[in-house]
Each structure stands twice: as structure tokens, then as C-alpha cells.
C-alpha positions as CSV (number, residue, x, y, z in Angstrom):
1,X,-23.1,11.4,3.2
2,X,-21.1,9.6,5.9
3,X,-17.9,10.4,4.1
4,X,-15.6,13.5,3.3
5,X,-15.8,15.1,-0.1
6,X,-12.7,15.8,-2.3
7,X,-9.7,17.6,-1.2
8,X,-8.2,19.6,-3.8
9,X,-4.5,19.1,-4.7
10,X,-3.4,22.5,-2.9
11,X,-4.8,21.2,0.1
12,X,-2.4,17.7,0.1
13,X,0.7,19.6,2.1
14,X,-1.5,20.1,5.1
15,X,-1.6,17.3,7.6
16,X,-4.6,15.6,8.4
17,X,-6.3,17.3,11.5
18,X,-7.1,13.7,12.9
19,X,-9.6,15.7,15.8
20,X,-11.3,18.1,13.0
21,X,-11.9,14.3,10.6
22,X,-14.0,13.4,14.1
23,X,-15.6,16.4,14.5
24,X,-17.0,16.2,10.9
25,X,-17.5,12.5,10.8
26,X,-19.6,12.8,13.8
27,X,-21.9,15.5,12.1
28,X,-22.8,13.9,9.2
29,X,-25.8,11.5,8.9
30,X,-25.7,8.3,10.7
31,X,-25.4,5.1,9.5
32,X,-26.7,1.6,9.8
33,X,-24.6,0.3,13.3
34,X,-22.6,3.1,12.5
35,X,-18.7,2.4,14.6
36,X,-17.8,4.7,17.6
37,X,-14.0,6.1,17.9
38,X,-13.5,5.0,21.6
39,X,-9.7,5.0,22.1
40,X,-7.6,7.8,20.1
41,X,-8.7,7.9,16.6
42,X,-8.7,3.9,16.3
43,X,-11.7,1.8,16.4
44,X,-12.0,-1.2,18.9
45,X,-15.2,-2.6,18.6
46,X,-16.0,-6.2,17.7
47,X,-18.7,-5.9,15.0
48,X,-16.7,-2.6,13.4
49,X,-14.9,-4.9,10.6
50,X,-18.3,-6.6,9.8
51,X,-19.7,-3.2,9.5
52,X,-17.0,-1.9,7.2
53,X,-17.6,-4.8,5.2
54,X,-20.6,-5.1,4.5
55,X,-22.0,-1.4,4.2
56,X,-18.7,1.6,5.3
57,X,-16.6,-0.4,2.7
58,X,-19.3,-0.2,-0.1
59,X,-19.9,3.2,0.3
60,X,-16.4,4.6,0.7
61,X,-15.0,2.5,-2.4
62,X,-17.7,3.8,-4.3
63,X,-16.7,7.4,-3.0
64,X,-13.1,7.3,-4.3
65,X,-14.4,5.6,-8.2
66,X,-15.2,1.8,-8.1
67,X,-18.5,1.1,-10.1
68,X,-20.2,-2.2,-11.0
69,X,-18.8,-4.4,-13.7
70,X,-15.0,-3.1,-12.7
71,X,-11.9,-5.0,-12.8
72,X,-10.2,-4.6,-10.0
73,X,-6.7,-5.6,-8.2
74,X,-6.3,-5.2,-4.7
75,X,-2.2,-5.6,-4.4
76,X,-1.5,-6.8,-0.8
77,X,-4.8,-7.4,0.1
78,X,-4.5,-9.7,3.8
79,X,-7.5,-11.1,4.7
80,X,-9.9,-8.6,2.3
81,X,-11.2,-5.5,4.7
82,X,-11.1,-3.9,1.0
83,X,-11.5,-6.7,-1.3
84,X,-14.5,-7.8,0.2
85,X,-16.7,-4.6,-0.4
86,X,-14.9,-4.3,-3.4
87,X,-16.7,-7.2,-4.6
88,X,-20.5,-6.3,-3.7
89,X,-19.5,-3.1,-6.0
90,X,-18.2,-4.4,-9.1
91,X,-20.8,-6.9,-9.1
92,X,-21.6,-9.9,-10.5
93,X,-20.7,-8.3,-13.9
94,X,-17.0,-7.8,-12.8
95,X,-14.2,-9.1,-11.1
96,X,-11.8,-8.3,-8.1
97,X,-8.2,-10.0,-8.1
98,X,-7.2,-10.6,-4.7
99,X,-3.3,-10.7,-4.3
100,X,-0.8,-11.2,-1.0
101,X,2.0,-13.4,-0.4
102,X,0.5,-14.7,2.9
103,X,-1.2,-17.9,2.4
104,X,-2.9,-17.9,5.8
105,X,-4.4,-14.2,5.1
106,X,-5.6,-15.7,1.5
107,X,-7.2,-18.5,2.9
108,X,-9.1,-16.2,5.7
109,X,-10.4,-14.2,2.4
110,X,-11.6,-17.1,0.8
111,X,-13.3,-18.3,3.7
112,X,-15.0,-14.8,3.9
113,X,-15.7,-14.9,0.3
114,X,-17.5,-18.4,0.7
115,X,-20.0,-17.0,3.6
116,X,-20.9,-13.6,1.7
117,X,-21.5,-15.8,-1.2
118,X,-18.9,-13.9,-3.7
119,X,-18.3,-15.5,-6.7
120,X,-16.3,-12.6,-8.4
121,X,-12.9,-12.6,-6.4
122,X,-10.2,-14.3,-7.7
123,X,-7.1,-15.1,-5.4
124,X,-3.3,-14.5,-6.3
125,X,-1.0,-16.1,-4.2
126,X,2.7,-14.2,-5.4
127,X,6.3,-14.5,-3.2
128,X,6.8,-10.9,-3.3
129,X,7.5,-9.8,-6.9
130,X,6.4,-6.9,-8.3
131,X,5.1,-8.4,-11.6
132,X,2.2,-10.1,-11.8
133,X,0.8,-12.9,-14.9
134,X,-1.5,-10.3,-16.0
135,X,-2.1,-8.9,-19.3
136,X,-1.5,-5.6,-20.2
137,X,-4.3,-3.0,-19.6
138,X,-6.5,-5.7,-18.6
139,X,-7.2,-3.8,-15.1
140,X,-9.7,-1.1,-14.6
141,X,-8.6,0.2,-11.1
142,X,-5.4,-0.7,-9.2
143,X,-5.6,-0.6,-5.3
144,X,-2.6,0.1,-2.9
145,X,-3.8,0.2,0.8
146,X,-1.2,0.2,3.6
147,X,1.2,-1.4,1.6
148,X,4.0,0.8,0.5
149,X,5.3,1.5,3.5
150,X,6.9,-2.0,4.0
151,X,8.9,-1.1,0.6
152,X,12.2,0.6,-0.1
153,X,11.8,2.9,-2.8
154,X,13.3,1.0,-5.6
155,X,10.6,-1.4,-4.8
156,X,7.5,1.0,-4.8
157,X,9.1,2.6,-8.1
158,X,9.1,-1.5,-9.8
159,X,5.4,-1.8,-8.0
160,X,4.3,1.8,-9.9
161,X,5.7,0.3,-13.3
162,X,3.7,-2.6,-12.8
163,X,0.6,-0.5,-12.1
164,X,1.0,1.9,-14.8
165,X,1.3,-1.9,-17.5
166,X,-1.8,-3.2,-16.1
167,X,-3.8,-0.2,-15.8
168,X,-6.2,1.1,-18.8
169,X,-5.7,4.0,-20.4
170,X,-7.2,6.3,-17.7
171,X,-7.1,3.5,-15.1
172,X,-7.2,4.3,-11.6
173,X,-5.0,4.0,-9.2
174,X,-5.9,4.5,-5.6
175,X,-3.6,4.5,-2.6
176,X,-3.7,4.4,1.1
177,X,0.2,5.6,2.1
178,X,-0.8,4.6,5.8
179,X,2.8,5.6,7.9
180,X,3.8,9.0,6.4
181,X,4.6,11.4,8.8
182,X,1.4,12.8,8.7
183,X,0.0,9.8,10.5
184,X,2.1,7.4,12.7
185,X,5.3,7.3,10.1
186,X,7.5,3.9,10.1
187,X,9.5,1.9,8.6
188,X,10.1,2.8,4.9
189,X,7.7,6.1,5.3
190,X,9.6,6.9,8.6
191,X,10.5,10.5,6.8
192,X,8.2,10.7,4.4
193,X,5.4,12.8,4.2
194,X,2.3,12.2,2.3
195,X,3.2,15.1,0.0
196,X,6.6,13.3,-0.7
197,X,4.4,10.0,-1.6
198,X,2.2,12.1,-4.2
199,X,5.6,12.8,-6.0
200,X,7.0,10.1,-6.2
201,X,3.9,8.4,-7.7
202,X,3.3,11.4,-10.4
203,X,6.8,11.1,-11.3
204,X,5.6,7.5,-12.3
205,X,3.6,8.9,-14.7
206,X,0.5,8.9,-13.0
207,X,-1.7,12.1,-12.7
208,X,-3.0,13.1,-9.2
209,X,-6.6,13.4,-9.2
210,X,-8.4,13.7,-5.6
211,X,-7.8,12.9,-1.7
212,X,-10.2,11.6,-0.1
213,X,-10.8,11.2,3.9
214,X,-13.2,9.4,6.3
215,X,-13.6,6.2,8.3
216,X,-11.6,3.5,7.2
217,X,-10.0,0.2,7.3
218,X,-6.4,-0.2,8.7
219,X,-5.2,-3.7,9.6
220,X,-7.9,-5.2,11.7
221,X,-9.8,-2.0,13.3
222,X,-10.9,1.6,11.8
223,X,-8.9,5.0,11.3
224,X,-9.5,8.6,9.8
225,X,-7.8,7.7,7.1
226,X,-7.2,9.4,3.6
227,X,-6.7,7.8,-0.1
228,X,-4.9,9.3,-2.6
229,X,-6.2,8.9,-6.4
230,X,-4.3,9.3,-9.6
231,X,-5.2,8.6,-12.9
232,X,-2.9,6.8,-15.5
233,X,-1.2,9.0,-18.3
234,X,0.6,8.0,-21.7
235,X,3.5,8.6,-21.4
């Protein structure tokens, strides 16, 4: 499997060994035009995002829970690194709600959308609220990659409300808390660490569930990266 399997929640305190992630990346099986970490532990090459998209992507959101026939939000998406392979797993049978504030970013997605031929991804163009014309429990899994960090905390505690309405009973949420100071910490998550993050989001109600690490995504190249997921509890 080109991916790590599940940390346990014991193991969330201990900052990411970034050179260990490599080691055991570069062990496992290859895959098709597998990426190459040339400069630190970020990804330069041209053809890496393409790669991501159409096959690292797949595989890794299927790792952390998405399945075919989902419904899926991707809050703060840009121009789709996530909501594209998103798509090719939820299928034709489901649906993936892309949403940002950037119009430019939206319009990139939709243009990438277009060429891969996906019919399932539906754009949300917001200003920057929190809340979101969406029905309650109408979403299936609830994405939040690299995006908290750019939010004070009475912000990310309105944007974990919001998550916890839409969200099933038992609805995932998954998050990336890129910037804690685990791994390059700024702005809002300038002294927060990744354990502080998990708090904050189980004291939202939310259970912790698994962490997951690999290869993945971050702004327009690769990282060893690691997603939290928590699983939505009645209060």
C-alpha cells in the first residue's frame, strides 16, 4: 500500500518524524509515475499534481473513508487538488460540493472538472461565512484541508458548529490542520500543536477516530502530511 496505516490516538502527541514518513514511503510498493521528494520534504515536480489527481488522490481519500455514492463537502477547496479525486471516488452515484470564496480558484476547478469529464461536483461560491444554504444532515463526510489555520478560534469553533449541522449522524469529518507546530506553524496555528487542534475539535462534539499520514497535497506541490478523522456524536 503506498500509504501509512492508522495511528492510534496515544500516538497523536508525538510529532511527525517528517525523515522516518520518507523512509517508509520510499519502502512501500511503487506506484504508477510515482512523485520523488527532491527538495526537503516538498515536492517540485511538474506532473506531481496531475499524479495526485488522478491516481495518489483516489487512493489516499479512499484510505481515510470516502466510498462511492458519498456526499461530500470540501470547505475551502482552491482550485480542487482534493475535490477532484474526491469526485472519481464518490462516483457517478454521489456528489462533491466544492466551496471557496475565491472566484478565480473556482473557476480553475471547473475548468479541471470540464477536461476530467466530472459531472458530480457542484461549486459554492461563499464571502467567507461559516454557514452554508445546506440542509441539515444532508452531508456524508465534511473535508477541512489546510484551512483552519487562516482562522481565529472563534471562527474554527462557528466552522465546527456548521460541520457538526450538516454532518449525518456518524458523518465524518476529516481534517488536514497543515501549520501546527508540528509542521511549519503560522499564522492562527503559530502555537498550536496538532494535539491542541484534536481538542478543540472533540470539544465540538466530534469523536476522534484515526490519523492518518502519507504523501499529500498542500497548496500546489506534495508533503508528508497527516489527516485527522473524527466522527460526529449526538450530543
Amino acid at each position: 500500500m503506498p500509504y501509512d496505516t492508522a495511528v492510534t490516538e496515544s500516538q497523536i502527541k508525538t510529532p511527525v518524524n517528517v525523515e522516518k514518513l520518507k523512509y517508509r514511503l520510499s519502502m512501500k510498493r511503487a506506484t504508477p509515475n510515482p512523485p520523488q521528494l527532491v527538495e526537503g520534504n516538498v515536492t517540485i515536480a511538474n506532473n506531481q499534481l496531475e499524479w495526485w489527481e488522478r491516481d495518489g488522490g483516489v487512493k489516499f481519500l479512499k484510505k481515510i473513508g470516502l466510498r462511492y455514492g458519498q456526499r461530500v463537502l470540501d470547505f475551502g477547496c482552491r482550485v480542487g487538488h482534493y475535490t477532484i479525486p474526491a469526485a472519481k471516488v464518490v462516483g457517478d452515484k454521489g456528489i462533491v460540493l466544492a466551496v471557496d470564496k475565491e472566484m478565480q480558484a473556482l473557476n480553475e476547478l471547473e475548468q479541471k472538472a470540464t477536461a476530467n469529464d466530472l459531472k458530480n461536483i457542484k461549486i459554492l461560491k461563499t464571502s467567507g461565512q461559516t454557514t452554508l444554504d445546506l440542509e441539515r444532515e444532508s452531508i456524508e463526510v465534511l473535508l477541512l484541508y489546510d484551512v483552519l489555520h487562516y482562522f481565529e478560534k472563534s471562527y474554527r469553533k462557528k466552522l465546527y458548529k456548521e460541520a457538526f449541522r450538516l454532518l449525518k449522524q456518524d458523518g465524518l469529518l476529516s481534517v488536514y490542520p497543515k501549520h501546527t507546530l508540528e509542521d511549519w506553524p503560522i499564522q492562527e496555528f503559530a502555537s498550536l500543536s496538532l494535539s491542541d487542534v484534536k481538542h478543540e475539535i472533540e470539544a465540538s462534539n466530534f469523536i476522534f477516530e484515526h490519523r492518518f499520514c502519507g504523501l499529500i497535497s498542500h497548496d500546489d506541490g506534495l508533503n508528508q502530511g497527516c489527516v485527522l478523522n473524527f466522527r460526529k456524536c449526538e450530543k
